[in-house]
N, C-alpha and C positions, 0 to 999 in steps of 0.2 A: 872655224876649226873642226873637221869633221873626225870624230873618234871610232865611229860605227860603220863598218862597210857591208852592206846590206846586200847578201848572197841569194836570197832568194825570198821570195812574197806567195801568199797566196789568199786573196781578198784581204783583210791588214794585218793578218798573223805573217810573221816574220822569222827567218832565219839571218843571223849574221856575225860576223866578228869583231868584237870591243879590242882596238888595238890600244896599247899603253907606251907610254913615250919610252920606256925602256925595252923596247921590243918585245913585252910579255904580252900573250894574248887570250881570250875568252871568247865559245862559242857561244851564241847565242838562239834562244833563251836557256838562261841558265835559271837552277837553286841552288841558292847559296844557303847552307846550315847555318845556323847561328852557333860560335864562340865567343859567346859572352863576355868571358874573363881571358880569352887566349886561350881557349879548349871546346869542343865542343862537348859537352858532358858524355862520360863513359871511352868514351875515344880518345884515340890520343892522335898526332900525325899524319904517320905510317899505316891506321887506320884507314883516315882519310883520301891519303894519297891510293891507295890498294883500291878503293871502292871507285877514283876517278874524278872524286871533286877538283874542280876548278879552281875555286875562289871561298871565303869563309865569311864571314861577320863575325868583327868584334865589336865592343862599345866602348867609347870612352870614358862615360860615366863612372862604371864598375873600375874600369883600367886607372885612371886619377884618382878612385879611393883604394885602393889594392890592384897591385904593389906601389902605383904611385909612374907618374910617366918618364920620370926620372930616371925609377931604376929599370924600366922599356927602353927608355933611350942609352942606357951605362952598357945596357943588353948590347945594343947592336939594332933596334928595333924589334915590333913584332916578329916578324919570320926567324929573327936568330932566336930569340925568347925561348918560340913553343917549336924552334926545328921544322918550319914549314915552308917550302921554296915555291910555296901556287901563290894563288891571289887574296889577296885581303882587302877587305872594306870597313872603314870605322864609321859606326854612326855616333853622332857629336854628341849623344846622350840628352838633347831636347826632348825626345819623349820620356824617357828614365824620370827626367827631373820634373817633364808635366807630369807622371803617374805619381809623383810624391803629391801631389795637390796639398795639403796643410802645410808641409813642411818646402814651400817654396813661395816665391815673390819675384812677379814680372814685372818689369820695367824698362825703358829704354834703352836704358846700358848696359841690361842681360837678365839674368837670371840669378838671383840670391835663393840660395836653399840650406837646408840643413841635411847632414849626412845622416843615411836611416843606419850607420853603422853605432858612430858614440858623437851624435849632433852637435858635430862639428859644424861652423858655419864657412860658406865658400860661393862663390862668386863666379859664374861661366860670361864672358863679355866673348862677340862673338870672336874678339882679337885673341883675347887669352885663351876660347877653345881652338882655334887656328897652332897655335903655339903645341897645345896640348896634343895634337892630333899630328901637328908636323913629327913631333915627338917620339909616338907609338912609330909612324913610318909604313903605313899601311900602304895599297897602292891606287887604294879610293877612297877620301874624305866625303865628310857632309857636312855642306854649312848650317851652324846653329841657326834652330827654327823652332818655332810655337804652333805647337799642336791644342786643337781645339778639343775640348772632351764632345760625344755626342749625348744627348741636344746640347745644342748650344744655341742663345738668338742669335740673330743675323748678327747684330753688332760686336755680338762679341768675335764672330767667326771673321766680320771682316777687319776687326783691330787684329785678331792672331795672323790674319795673311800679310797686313799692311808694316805689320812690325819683323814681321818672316821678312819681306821684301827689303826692310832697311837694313835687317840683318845682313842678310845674302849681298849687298851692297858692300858691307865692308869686310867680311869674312872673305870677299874675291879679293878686296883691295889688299890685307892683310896678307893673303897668301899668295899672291905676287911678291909683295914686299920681300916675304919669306924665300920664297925662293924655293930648288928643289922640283922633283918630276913627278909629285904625287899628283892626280888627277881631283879635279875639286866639283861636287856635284852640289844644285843648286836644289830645293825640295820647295815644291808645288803646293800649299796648302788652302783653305777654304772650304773645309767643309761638306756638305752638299749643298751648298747655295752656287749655282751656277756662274751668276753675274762673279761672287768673290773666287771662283776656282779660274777661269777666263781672266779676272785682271790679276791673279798670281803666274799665270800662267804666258801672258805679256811683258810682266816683270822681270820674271826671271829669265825666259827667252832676250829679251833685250841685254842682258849683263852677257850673253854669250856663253853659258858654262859647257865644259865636256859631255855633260851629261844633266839630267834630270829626274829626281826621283818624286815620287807621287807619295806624298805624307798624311795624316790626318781620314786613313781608311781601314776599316778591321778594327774600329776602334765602339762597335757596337750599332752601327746602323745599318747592318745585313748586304747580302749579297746584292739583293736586287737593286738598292741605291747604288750600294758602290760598281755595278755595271753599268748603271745611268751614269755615273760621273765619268766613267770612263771613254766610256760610247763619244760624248762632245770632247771629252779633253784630248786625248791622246792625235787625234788631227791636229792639233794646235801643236804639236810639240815637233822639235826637225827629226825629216827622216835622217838625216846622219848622226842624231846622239841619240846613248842607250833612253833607254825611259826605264826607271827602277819604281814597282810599287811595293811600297815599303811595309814588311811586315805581314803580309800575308804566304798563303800557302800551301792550303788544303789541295785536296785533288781536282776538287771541285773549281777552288779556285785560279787554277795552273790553267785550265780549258777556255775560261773564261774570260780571265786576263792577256795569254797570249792570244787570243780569237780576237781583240781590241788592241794589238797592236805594239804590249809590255814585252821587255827583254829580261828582266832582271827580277829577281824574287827573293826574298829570305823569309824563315816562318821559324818560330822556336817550336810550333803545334808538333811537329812529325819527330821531333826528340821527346818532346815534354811527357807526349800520351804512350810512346814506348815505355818511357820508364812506368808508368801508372798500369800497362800491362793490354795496351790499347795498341792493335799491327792495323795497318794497312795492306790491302789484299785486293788482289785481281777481283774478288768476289764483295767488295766491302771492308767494313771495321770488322775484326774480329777481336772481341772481347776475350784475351785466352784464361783470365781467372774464373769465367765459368765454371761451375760446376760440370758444365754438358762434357767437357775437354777433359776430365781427369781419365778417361780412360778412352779418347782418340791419339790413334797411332799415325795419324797423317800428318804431313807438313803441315805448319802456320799457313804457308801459299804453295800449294801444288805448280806456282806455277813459277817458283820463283828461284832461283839457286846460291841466294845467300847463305853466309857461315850457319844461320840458322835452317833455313829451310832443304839444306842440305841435308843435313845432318841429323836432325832430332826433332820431333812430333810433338802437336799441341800440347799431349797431355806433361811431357816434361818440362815443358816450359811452364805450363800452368804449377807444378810440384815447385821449380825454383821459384817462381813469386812465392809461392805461399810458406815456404820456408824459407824467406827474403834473402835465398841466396844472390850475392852479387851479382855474378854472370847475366842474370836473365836479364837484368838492366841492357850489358853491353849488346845482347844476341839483339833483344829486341828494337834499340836503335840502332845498328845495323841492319835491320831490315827494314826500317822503318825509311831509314838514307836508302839503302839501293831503289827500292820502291818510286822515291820521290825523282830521282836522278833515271830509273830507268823509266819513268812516266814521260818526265823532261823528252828524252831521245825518243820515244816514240811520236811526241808529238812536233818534234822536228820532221822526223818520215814522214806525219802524215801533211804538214807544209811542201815540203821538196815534192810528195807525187802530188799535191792538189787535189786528198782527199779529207782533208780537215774535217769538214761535217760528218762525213761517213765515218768517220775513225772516232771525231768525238761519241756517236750515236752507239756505236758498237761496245766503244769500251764504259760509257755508264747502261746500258742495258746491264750488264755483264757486274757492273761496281756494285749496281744498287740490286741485285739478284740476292742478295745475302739475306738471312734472318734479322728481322727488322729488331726485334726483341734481344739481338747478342748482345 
């Protein structure tokens, strides 16, 4: 079943279109923001839609402890919810519930945890998250799966893939049962141990899924591993389904990952550190609650023509942090999104002319030009 129709190549970075069984479609490589709860924070929709986003992240995790998937489903689904007619993707909340570490318990028939809200005790089997995720109505699922924390020994990294794989076994079978056009994506885990990323990557290749996403990276064992894992993996996986690595997102990391062959991204970094007063810039991070910025009069990015960088100069943006006016939350993840999504399309350009290296070279000469010290 091929989902991805792959427009154009250049050495394994790729351009192409994720078709969805309801005619909806996705170019690719895309970033997908993360909304968390059904929002991506400071933003609303209409936001979203104006800037050009595709598709979003939500979690199920969040979603099944507030509002409950019930009352997502009484909605109409996600998209009638939060009013959003683009694409959505639910991750099953297997890492949410690996980052609870104390307050959780693995076992063969799921996941027992406690809620970090008022520790409540509740139960993810990969059948009942299937149920839960059919629920929300996203237009891309993820089957529940065991993230390994990094380090981890070998054994423990290859019971988390081994139990991934029996997962993803019955989470497909369930969601056939279920029924419905939502597309169901299988996640790749293992670590850095080679041998166990190659037999998760066998595994879930063999069950056939739409799609595959790469789990278990960003999770504290640096770039340069997780370029090594990618370098072997991503040849293992079909060129007609997407390949999603999950949770990363940096600029650094966009270059990188699509240069090895990734379609699909999410990162909560390029919302989080806007609010914190942290932009991303043709030039670098620029720190704007500096002191050096209370009396520059230039754009955040000279180069850039967002609500923000249109409009109003470091130094005021630096004034709204510092008198924690709202606004400067919203300007600055707005710009932090266009940024990410205008980085995305240029390195579509430089795939379609086949000058990928030359474009990567030019535009970090140019990123990492910044004062190191911002």
């Amino acid at each position: 079943m091929s989902t991805l129709e792959v427009l154009q190549t250049h050495q394994r970075a790729r351009i192409g279109r994720l078709c969805f069984p309801d005619g909806f479609e996705v170019e690719t490589p895309v970033f997908m923001p993360v909304g968390t709860r059904a929002t991506v924070k400071t933003l609303d929709s209409l936001d979203l839609e104006a800037l050009g986003v595709q598709i979003i992240l939500a979690n199920a995790y969040h979603l099944y402890l507030r509002p409950g998937s019930d009352i997502v489903r009484d909605a109409g689904g996600l998209h009638r919810f939060m009013r959003w007619k683009r694409g959505i993707i639910t991750d099953s909340g297997g890492f949410q519930v690996f980052s609870l570490s104390d307050l959780r318990k693995i076992k063969t028939e799921g996941i027992e945890f406690t809620s970090h809200l008022d520790g409540s005790r509740h139960l993810f089997t990969p059948e009942s998250n299937m149920e839960l995720q059919h629920a929300l109505g996203a237009n891309i699922m993820m089957a529940l799966d065991v993230c390994a924390s990094y380090p981890s020994t070998v054994e423990e990294i290859r019971q988390s893939a081994e139990l991934t794989s029996l997962w993803a076994r019955r989470c497909l079978d369930h969601h056939e049962k279920l029924g419905g056009t939502q597309m169901l994506f299988g996640i790749i885990q293992g670590g850095v141990i080679r041998a166990a990323r190659e037999q998760s990557a066998r595994d879930l290749t063999a069950m056939d899924f739409p799609g595959y996403a790469i789990g278990g990276l960003s999770v504290g064992e640096g770039p340069m591993l997780m370029n090594e894992v990618l370098d072997y993996l991503t040849p293992l996986l079909p060129e007609d389904k997407p390949r999603y690595l999950m949770g990363v997102g940096t600029p650094e990391d966009l270059w990188d990952a699509i240069g090895r062959g990734v379609d699909m991204f999410d990162c909560a970094m390029p919302t989080r550190i806007a609010r914190n007063g942290t932009l991303y810039t043709s030039r670098g991070r620029l720190v704007v609650r500096n002191s050096k910025y209370s009396r520059d009069w230039s754009a955040p990015d000279p180069e850039c023509n967002c609500a923000l960088c249109a409009n109003y100069s470091r130094a005021y943006l630096r004034h709204l942090f510092n008198t924690q006016e709202l606004i400067a939350l919203r300007l600055s993840t707005l710009h932090n999104l266009t940024f990410m999504l205008k980085l995305t399309d240029f390195i579509k350009k430089a795939i379609f002319s086949k000058d990928f290296d030359a474009a990567r070279r030019d535009f970090m000469a140019k990123y990492r030009s910044s004062d190191p010290h911002d």
